[in-house]
C-alpha positions as CSV (number, residue, x, y, z in Angstrom):
1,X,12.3,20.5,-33.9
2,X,9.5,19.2,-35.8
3,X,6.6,20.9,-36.8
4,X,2.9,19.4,-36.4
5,X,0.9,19.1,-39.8
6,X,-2.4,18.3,-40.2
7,X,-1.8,14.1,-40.8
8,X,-3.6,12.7,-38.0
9,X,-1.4,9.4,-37.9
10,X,1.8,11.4,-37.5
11,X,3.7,10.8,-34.3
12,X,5.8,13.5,-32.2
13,X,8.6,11.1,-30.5
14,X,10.9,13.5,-31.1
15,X,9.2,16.8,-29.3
16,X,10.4,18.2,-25.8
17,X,8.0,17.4,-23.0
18,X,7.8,20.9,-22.8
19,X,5.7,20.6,-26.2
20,X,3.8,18.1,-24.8
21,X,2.4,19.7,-21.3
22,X,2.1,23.1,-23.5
23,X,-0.2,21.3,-25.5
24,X,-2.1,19.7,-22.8
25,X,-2.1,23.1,-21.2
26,X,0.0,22.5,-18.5
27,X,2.2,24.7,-17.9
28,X,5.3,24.2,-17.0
29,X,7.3,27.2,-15.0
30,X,11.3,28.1,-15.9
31,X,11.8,29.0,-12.5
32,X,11.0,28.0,-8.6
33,X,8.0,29.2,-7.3
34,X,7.1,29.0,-3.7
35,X,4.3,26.3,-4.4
36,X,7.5,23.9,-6.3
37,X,9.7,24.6,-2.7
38,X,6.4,23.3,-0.7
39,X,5.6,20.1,-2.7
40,X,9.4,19.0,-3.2
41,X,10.3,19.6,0.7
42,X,6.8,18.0,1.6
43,X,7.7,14.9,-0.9
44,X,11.3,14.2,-0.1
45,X,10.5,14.3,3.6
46,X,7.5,11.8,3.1
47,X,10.0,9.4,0.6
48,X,12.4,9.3,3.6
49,X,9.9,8.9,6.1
50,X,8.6,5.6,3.7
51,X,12.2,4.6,2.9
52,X,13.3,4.3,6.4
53,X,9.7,2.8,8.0
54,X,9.6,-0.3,5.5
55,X,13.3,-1.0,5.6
56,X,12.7,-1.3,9.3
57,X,9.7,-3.5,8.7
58,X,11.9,-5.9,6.0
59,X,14.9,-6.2,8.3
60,X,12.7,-7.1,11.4
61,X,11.1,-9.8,9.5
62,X,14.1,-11.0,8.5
63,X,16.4,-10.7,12.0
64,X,12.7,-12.9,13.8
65,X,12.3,-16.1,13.0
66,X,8.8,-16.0,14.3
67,X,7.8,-13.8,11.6
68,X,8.7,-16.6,9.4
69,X,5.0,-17.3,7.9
70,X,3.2,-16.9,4.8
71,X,1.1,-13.1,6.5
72,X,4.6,-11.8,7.4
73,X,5.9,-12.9,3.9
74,X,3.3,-11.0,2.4
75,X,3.9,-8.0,4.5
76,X,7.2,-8.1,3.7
77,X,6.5,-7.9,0.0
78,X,4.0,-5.3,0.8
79,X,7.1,-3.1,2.5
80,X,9.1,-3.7,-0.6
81,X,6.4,-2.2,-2.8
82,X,6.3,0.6,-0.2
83,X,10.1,1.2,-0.1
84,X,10.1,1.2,-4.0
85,X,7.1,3.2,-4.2
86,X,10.0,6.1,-1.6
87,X,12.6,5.4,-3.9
88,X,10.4,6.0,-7.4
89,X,8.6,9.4,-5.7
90,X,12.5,10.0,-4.8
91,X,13.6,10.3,-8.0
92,X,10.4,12.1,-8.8
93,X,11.0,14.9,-6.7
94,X,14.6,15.3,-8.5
95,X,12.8,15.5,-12.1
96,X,10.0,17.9,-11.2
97,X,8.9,21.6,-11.2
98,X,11.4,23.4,-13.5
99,X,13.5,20.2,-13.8
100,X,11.0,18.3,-15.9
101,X,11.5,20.3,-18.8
102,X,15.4,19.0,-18.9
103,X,13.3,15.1,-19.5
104,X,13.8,13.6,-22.4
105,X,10.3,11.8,-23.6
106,X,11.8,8.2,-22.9
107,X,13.0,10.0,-19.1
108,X,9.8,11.2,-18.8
109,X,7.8,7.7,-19.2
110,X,10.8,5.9,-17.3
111,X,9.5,8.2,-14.1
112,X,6.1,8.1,-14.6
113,X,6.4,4.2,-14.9
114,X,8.4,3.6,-11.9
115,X,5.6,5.7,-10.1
116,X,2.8,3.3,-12.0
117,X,4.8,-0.5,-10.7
118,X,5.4,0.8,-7.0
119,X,1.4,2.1,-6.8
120,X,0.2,-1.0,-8.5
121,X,2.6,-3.2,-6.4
122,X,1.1,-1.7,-3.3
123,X,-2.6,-2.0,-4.3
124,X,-2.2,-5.5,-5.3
125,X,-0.3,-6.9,-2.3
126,X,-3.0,-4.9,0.0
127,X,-5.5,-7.2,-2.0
128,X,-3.2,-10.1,-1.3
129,X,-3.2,-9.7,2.7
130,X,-7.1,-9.1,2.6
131,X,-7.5,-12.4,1.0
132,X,-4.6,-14.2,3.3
133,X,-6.7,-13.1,6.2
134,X,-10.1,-13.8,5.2
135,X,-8.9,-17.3,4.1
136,X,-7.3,-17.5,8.4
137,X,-10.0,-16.3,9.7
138,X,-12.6,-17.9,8.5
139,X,-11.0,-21.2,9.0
140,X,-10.0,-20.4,12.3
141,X,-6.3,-20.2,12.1
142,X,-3.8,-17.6,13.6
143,X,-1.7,-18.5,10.3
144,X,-2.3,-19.5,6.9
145,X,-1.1,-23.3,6.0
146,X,-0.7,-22.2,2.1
147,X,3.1,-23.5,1.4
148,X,6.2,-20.8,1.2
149,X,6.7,-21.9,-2.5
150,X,2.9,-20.6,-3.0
151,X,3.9,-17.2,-1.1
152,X,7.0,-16.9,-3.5
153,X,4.8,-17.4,-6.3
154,X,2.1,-15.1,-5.3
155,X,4.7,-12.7,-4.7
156,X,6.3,-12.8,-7.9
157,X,3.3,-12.5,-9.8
158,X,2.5,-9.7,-8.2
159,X,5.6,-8.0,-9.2
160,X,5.2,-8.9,-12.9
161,X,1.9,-7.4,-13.2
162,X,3.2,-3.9,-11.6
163,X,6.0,-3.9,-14.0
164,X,3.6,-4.6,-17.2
165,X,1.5,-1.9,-16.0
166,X,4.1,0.4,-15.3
167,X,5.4,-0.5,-18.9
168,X,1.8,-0.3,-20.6
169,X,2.1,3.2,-21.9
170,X,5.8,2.8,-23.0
171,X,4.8,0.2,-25.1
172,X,1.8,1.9,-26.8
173,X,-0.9,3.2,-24.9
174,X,0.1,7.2,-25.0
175,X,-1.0,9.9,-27.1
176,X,2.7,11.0,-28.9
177,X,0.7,10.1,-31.9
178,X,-2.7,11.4,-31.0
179,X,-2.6,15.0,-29.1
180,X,-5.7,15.4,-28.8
181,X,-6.5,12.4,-26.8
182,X,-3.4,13.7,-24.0
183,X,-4.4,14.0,-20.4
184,X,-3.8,16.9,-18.8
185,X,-1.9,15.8,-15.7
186,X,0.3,13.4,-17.4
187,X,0.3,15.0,-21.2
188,X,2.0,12.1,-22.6
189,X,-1.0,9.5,-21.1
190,X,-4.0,9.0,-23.2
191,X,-6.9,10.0,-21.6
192,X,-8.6,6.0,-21.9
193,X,-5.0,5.0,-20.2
194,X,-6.0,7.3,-17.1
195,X,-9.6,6.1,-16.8
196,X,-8.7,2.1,-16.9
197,X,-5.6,2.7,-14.5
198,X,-8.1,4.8,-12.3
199,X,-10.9,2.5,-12.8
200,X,-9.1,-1.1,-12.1
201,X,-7.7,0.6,-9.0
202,X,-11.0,1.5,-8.1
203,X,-12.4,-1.7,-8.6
204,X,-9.4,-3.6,-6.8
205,X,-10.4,-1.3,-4.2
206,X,-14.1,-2.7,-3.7
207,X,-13.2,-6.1,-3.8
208,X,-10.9,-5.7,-0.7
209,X,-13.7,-3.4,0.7
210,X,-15.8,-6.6,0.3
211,X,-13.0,-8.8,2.0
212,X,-12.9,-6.7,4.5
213,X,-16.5,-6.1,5.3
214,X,-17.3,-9.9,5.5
215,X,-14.0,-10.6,7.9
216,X,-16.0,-7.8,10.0
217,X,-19.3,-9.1,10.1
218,X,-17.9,-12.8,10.5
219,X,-15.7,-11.8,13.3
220,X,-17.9,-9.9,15.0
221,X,-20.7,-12.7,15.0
222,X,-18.0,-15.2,16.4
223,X,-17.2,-13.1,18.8
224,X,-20.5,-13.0,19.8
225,X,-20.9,-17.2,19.9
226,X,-17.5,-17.7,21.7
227,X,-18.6,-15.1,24.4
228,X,-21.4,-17.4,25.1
229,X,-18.6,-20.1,26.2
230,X,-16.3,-18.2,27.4
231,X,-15.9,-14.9,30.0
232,X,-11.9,-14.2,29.2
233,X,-11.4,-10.6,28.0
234,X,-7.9,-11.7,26.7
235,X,-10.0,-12.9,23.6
236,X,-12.8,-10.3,23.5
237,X,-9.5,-8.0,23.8
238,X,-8.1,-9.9,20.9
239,X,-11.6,-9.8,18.5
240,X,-11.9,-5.6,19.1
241,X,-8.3,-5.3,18.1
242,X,-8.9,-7.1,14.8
243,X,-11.8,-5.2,14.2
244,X,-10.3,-2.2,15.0
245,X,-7.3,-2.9,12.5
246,X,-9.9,-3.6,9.9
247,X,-11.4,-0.5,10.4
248,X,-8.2,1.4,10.2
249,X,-7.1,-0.4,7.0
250,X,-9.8,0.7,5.2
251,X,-10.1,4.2,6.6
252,X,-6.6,5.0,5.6
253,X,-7.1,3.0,2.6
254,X,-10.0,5.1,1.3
255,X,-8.1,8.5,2.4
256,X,-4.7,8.1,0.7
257,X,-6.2,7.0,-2.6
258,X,-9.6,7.3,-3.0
259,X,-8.8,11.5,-4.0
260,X,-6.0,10.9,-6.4
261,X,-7.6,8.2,-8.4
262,X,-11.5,10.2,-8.9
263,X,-8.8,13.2,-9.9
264,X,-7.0,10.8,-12.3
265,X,-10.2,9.9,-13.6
266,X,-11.9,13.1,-14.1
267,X,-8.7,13.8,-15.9
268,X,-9.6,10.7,-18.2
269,X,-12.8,11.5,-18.8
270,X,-11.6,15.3,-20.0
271,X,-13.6,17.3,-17.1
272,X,-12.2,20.8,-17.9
273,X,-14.3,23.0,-15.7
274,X,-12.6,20.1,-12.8
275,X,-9.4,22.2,-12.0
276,X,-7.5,18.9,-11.6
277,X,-4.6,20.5,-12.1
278,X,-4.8,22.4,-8.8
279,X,-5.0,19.1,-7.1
280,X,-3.1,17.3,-8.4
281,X,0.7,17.2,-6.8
282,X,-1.7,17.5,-3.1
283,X,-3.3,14.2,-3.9
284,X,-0.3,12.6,-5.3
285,X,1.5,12.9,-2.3
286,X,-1.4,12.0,-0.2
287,X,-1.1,8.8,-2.0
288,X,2.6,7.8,-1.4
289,X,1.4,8.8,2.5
290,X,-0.3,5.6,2.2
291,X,2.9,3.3,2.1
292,X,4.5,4.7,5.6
293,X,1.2,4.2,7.1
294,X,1.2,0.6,5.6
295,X,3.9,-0.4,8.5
296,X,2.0,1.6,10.9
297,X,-1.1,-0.5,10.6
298,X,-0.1,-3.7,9.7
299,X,3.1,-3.4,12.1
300,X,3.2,-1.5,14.8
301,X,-0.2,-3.2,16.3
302,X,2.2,-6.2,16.8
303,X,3.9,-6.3,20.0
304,X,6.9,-8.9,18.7
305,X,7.0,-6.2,15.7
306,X,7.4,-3.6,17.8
307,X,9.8,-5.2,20.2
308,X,12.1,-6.2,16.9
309,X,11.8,-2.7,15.9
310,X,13.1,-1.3,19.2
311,X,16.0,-4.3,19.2
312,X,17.5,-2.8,15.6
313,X,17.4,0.3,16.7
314,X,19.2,-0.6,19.8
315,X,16.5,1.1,22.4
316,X,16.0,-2.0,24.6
317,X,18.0,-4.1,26.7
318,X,19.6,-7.1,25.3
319,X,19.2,-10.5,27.1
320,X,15.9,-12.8,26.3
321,X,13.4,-11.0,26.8
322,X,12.2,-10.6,23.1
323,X,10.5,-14.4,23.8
324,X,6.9,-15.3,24.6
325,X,6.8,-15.3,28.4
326,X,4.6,-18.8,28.1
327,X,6.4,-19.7,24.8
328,X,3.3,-21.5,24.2
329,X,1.7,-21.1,19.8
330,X,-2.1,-21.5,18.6
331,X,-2.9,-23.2,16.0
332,X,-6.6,-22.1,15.8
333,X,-8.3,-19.6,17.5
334,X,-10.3,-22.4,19.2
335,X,-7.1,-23.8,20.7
336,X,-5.7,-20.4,22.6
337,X,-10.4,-20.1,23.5
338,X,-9.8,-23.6,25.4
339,X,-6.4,-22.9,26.3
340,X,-7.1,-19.3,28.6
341,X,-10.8,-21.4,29.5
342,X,-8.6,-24.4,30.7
343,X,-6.5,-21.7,32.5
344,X,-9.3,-19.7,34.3
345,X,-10.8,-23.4,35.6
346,X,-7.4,-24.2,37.0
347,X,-7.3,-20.7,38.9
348,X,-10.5,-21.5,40.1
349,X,-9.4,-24.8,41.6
350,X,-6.3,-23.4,42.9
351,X,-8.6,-21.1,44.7
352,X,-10.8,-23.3,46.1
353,X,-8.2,-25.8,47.3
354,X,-6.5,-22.9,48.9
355,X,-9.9,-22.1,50.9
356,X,-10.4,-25.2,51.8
């Protein structure tokens, strides 16, 4: 093993992690504790929980053809971050507690880098839905017209910015050659690493809180116009749901990452009397929580979701009755406004026919 000198420019790519978290003072235990048995068996059940949710959610966008549009594309790709954000805290949970100090350095940033793409995956396709939907909305559409190839392209850009950042601190930005600027929570991390990961989060954060706040206010002052022409609580139903989702987006948002990333950043910002090492592996999987509730929100809300859902996992009769009863698509919100407005007159007539 080699031994540190005083040359400030050497590096210790050869050291154990073990040297590493002992030099960032944390500790880690030879043997299995009762806190290690609570955080795996709490983890592994959350991964399968997340594993099994989004590959429901891909394989029912897949199997309906009505899902076949650029929001459900994007969801898609959002349950793919989410299913390899499972599989990356998976194999975390298999190289933790007393197992980490069996890591070799290059294991080591291979799991914290998996971690780092699924996360930043996630985050950047929640930003990419936010901005699909404000763009609908506010031109009145149920579905975006932007072009599959576009999607695709989106989608794959998104994927190659979460695989650069997960490979940011493999290819330089660590501390093997500077101990003194290691973070405690990941000691091979530099500190500055911690604090721009936890800050652009942050700030990718506020902008969809912005996204999301003007959808808000913009629905909720259109509701207001259209219930000036219109009395038919199928829509007013339909604005209060969206609103609702909004609200539960960024709720859940806020409570599954908001915690981890002010740790992460205290951390950067070497806040010792912070105890962020007592947090930590609570916040972390607080975190991955956030990609089973992904399908939950963005999902389950959907009755043609939820109907696929219950046809792969064989709970409902076979036969048609997975199709629109009316089998009748908007285009515009305007269009299904005039459509149930067109319907209510003709009830009326029918009505007053029928009392004459």
């Amino acid at each position: 093993m080699a031994m540190p000198t005083d040359n400030p420019e050497q590096c210790y790519d050869n050291e154990s992690v073990k040297f590493f978290y002992e030099k960032s003072g944390k500790n880690i235990s030879d043997h299995w504790r009762r806190r290690d048995y609570v955080i795996v068996t709490l983890g592994m059940t959350v991964c399968f929980i997340v594993i099994f949710s989004n590959l429901l959610v891909i394989a029912a966008i897949f199997k309906n053809r009505r899902f076949h549009f650029p929001i459900y594309y994007l969801l898609g790709n959002l349950a793919l971050a989410d299913l390899f954000s499972g599989i990356s805290y998976l194999h975390m949970m298999f190289h933790t507690g007393p197992w980490t100090i069996k890591l070799s350095v290059h294991q080591w940033f291979v799991r914290q880098g998996l971690i780092d793409t699924s996360l930043t995956a996630s985050v950047l396709n929640l930003l990419a839905v936010a901005v699909e939907r404000h763009q609908t909305i506010f031109n009145m559409q149920l579905h975006s017209k932007m072009s599959t190839r576009r999607v695709f392209i989106i989608m794959l850009f998104i994927w190659l910015v979460a695989i650069i950042m997960g490979l940011v601190p493999t290819m330089g930005w660590h501390c093997l050659c500077d101990l003194e600027n290691c973070s405690t929570m990941a000691p091979m991390y530099s500190r500055s690493y911690l604090v721009f990961w936890a800050i652009l989060n942050l700030l990718t954060f506020s902008i969809m809180l912005a996204v999301y706040t003007r959808i808000f206010i913009y629905v909720r002052h259109k509701s207001k116009q259209m219930s000036q022409h219109t009395t038919q609580m199928r829509h007013k139903e339909t604005v209060f749901n969206l609103m609702k989702t909004v609200s539960m987006i960024l709720g859940c948002f806020v409570i599954c990452w908001t915690p981890g990333l002010v740790v992460l950043l205290l951390d950067g910002l070497h806040c010792d009397v912070c105890k962020v090492l007592l947090y930590e592996k609570y916040f972390l999987v607080l975190a991955e929580c956030n990609s089973f509730v992904n399908p939950i929100i963005y999902c389950f809300r959907d009755k043609d979701m939820r109907r696929t859902f219950m046809e792969l996992l064989c709970l409902c009769r076979r036969g048609g009755k997975s199709k629109n009863a009316s089998g009748v698509h908007f285009s515009t919100l305007e269009h299904e406004v005039l459509s149930e407005s067109n319907g209510a007159d003709d009830s009326n007539d029918k009505q007053n026919n029928h009392s004459h």
